[in-house]
C-alpha positions as CSV (number, residue, x, y, z in Angstrom):
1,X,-32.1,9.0,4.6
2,X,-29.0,8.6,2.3
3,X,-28.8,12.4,2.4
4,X,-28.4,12.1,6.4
5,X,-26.0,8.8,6.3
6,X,-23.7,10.5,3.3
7,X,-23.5,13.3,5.9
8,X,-22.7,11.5,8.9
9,X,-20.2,9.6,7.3
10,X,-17.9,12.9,5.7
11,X,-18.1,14.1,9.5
12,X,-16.8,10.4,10.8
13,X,-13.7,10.9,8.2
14,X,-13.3,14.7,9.2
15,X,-13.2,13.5,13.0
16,X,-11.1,11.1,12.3
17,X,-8.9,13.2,10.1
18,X,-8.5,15.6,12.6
19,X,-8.0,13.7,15.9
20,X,-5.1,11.7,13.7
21,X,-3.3,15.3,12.5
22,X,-3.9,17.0,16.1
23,X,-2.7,14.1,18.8
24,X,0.1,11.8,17.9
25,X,-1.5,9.1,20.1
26,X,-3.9,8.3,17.2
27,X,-1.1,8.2,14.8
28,X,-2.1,4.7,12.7
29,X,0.9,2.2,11.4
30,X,0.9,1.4,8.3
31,X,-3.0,-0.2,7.5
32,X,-5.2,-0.4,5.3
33,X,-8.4,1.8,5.7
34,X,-11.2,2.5,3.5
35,X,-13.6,5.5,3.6
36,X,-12.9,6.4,7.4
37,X,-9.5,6.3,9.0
38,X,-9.4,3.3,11.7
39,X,-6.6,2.8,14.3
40,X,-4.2,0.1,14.5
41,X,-1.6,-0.4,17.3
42,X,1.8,0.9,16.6
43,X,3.7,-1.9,14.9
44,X,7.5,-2.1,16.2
45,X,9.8,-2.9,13.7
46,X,12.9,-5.2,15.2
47,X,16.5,-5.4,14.1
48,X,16.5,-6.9,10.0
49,X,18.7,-8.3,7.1
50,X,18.6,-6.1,4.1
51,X,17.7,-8.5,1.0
52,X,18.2,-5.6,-1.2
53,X,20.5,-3.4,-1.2
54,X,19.8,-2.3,-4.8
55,X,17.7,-0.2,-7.3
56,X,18.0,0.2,-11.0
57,X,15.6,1.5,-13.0
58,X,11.8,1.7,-12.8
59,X,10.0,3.4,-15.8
60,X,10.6,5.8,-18.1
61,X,9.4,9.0,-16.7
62,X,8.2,12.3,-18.5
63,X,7.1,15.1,-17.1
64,X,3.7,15.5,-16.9
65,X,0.8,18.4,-15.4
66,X,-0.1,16.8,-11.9
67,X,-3.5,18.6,-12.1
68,X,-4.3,17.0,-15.9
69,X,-3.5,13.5,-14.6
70,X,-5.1,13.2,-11.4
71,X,-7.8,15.8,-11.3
72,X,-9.7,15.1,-8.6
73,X,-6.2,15.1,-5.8
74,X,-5.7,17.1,-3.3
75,X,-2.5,17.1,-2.3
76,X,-1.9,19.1,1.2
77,X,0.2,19.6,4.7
78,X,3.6,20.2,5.6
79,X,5.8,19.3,2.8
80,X,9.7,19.0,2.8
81,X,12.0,20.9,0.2
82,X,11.7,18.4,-2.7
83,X,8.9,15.8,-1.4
84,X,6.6,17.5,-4.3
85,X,9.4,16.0,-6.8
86,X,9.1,12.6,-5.1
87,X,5.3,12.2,-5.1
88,X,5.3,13.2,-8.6
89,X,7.8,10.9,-10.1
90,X,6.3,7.9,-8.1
91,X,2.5,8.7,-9.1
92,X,3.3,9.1,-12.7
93,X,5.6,5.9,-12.1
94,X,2.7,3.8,-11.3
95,X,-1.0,2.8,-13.1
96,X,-2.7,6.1,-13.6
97,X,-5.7,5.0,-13.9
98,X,-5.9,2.8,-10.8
99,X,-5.4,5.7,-8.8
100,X,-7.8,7.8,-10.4
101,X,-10.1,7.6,-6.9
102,X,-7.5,8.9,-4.7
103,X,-8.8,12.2,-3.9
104,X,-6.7,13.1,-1.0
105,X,-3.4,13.2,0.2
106,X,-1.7,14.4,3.3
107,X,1.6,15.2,5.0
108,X,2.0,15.5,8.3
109,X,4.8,16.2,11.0
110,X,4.3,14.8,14.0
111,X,6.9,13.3,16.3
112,X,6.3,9.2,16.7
113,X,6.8,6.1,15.2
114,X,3.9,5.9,12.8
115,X,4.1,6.7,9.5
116,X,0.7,6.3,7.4
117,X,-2.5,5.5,6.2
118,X,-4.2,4.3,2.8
119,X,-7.6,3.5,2.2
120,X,-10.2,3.8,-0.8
121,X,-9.9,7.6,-1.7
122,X,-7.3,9.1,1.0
123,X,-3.8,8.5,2.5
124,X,-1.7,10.2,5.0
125,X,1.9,10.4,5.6
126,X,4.0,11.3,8.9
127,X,6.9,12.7,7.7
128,X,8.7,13.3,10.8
129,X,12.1,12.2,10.6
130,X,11.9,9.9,7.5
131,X,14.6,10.0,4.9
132,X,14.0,10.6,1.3
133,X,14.1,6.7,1.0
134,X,11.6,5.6,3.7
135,X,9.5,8.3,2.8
136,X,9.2,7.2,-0.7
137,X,8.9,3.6,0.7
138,X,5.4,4.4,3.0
139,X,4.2,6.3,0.1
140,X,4.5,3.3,-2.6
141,X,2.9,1.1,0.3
142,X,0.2,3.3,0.7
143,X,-0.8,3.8,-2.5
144,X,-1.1,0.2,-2.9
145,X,-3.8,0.0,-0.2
146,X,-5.2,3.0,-2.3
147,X,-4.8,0.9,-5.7
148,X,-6.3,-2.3,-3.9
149,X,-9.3,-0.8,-2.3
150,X,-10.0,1.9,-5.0
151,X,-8.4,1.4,-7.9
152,X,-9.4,-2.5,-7.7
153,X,-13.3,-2.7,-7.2
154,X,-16.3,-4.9,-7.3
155,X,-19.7,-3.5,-7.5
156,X,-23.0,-4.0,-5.0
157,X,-24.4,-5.8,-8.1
158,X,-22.4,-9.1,-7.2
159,X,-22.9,-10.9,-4.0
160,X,-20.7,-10.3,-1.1
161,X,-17.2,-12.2,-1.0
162,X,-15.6,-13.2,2.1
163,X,-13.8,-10.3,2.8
164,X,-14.6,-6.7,4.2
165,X,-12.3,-3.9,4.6
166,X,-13.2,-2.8,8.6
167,X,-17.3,-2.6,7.9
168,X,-17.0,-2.4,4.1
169,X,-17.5,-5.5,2.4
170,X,-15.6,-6.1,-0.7
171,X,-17.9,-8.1,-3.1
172,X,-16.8,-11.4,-5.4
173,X,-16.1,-9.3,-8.7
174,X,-13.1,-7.5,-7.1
175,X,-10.3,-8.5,-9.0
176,X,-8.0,-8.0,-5.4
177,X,-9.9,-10.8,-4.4
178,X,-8.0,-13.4,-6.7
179,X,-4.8,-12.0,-4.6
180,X,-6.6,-12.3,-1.0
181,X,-7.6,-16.2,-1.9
182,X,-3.9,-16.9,-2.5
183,X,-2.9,-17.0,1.4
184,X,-6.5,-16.1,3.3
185,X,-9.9,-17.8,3.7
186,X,-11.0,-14.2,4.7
187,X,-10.0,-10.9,6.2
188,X,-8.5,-12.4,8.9
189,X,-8.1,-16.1,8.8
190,X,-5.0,-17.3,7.0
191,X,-5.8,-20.8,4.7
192,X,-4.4,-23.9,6.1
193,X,-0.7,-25.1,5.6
194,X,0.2,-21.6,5.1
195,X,3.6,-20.6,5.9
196,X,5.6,-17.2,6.6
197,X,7.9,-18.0,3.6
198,X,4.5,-18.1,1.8
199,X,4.4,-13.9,1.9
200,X,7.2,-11.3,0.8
201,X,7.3,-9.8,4.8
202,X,6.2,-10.6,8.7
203,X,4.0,-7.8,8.2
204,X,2.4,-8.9,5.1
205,X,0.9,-11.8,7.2
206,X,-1.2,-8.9,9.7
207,X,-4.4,-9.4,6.5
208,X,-5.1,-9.4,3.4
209,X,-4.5,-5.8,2.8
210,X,-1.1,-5.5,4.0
211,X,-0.4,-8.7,2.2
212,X,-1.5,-6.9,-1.1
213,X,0.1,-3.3,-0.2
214,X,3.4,-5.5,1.5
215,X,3.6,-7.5,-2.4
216,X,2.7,-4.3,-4.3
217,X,6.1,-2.2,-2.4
218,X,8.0,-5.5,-3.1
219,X,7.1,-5.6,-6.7
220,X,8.1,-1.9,-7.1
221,X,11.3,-1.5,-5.8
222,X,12.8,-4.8,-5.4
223,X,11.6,-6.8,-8.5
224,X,14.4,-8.9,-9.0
225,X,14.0,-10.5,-5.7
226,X,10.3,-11.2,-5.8
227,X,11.2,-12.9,-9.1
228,X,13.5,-14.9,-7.5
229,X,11.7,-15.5,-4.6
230,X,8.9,-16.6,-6.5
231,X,10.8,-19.4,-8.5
232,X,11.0,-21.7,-5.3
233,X,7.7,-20.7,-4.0
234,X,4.2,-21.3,-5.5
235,X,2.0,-18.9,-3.4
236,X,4.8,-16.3,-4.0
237,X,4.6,-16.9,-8.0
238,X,1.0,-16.6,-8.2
239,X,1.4,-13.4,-6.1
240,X,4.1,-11.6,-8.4
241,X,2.2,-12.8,-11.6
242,X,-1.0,-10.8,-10.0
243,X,1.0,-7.9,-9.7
244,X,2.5,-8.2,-12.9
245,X,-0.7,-9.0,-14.7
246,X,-3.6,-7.0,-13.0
247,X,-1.8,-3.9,-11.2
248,X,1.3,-3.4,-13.4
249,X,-0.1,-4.5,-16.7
250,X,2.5,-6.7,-17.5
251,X,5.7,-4.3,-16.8
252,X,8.5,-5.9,-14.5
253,X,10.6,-2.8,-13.1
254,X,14.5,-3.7,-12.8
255,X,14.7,-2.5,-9.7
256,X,16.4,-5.0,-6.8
257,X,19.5,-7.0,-6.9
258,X,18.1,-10.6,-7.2
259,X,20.2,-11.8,-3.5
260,X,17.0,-12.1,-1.5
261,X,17.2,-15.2,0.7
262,X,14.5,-17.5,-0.4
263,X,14.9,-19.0,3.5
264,X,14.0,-15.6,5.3
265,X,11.8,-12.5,5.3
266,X,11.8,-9.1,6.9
267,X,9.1,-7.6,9.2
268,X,8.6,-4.6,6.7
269,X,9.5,-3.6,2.9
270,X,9.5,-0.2,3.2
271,X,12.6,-0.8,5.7
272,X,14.9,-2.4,3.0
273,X,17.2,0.0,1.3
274,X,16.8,1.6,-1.9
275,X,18.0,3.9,-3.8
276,X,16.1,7.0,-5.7
């Protein structure tokens, strides 16, 4: 029986995978998925302030053997002159060994609006039209959702919590479950008195995932105004010192300029300008 079920769910992913690469209608926003791709409705992102305008530096960053450091990736598709450069210097950027269960990675070109997907073990970029910036943008929000769901996990040993990724439940020793608690009841009731200012972007308010992989982009490339954001803000503190303490084991990038409005947010982090 778990012979049959392991088999029927590889051929739900490689339906999934193929209807999303072959017809652009399936293309997903930005969301967080676990073991299967899911669809979301395209998200429309309106007119917005930039709040950073800045980058400095993130880490230090020696070259490494892709193959040695991830083993089990698989990265694949249509890949732009220099995107291999990108993806390397941002995975050996971020906690190795939280990404250690993403297994598959890949690109696409298809002419839309959406740009990705992340889940447990796989993420997908369309890279139609995107700049070197925005590309490298989705890709850091991605492989938060890739961080949260696999390199952040509980085990079937503890009970369930009151989350579930789509029909995956996430269970009460998942450390991304301190993070959900700070702003939702469960995966997609917000807790009370809880107020826009109280997350890093509009779209970080969709669930709890985008809330993490919304925080995670934020933390990355504009740290100096998550810091300061954070000051006036209690939710917002508790949220960067997650970050800081149980994704980026205590290291504080000095990227960002520090001007973010503590009064406003944007719909979306990986529209805010960087530089790379």
């Amino acid at each position: 029986m778990k012979r049959i079920l392991l088999t029927l769910n590889l051929a739900l992913v490689l339906v999934s995978l193929y209807f999303f690469v072959t017809d652009k209608n399936n293309l997903s926003g930005i969301h967080a998925v676990s073991k299967t791709v899911a669809e979301l409705e395209d998200v429309a992102v309106a007119d917005e302030p930039v709040v950073s305008s800045g980058y400095a530096t993130i880490k230090r960053t020696v070259e490494k053997d892709l193959q040695k450091v991830f083993p089990n990736l698989t990265i694949s598709g249509d890949l732009k002159e220099g995107r291999m450069d990108l993806i390397k210097k941002i995975l050996f950027d971020l906690p190795e060994d939280k990404l250690q269960n993403l297994f598959t990675f890949k690109i696409t070109q298809i002419k839309g609006n959406n740009r990705g997907l992340g889940g447990t073990n796989t993420i997908i970029i369309n890279d139609y039209n995107l700049s070197d910036e925005e590309f490298s943008a989705v890709l850091v929000h991605e492989l938060g959702h890739a961080i949260d769901l696999g390199g952040i996990q509980g085990s079937p040993a503890a009970k369930k919590s009151a989350f579930n990724d789509g029909p995956n439940p996430i269970f009460v020793n998942d450390l991304s479950t301190i993070y959900y608690a700070y702003s939702w009841d469960d995966s997609q009731k917000k807790r009370s008195a809880t107020n826009q200012l109280d997350f890093v972007s509009g779209y970080a308010m969709t669930n709890p995932f985008e809330d993490f992989a919304e925080s995670f982009t934020y933390y990355y490339y504009h740290n100096k105004d998550f810091k300061k954001l954070a000051q006036n803000n209690e939710k917002l503190a508790l949220k960067y010192d997650y970050m800081k303490d149980h994704v980026f084991d205590g290291f504080e990038p000095q990227t960002g300029q520090g001007d973010a409005n503590p009064n406003r947010r944007v719909w979306d982090i990986t529209k805010l300008a960087i530089s790379i």
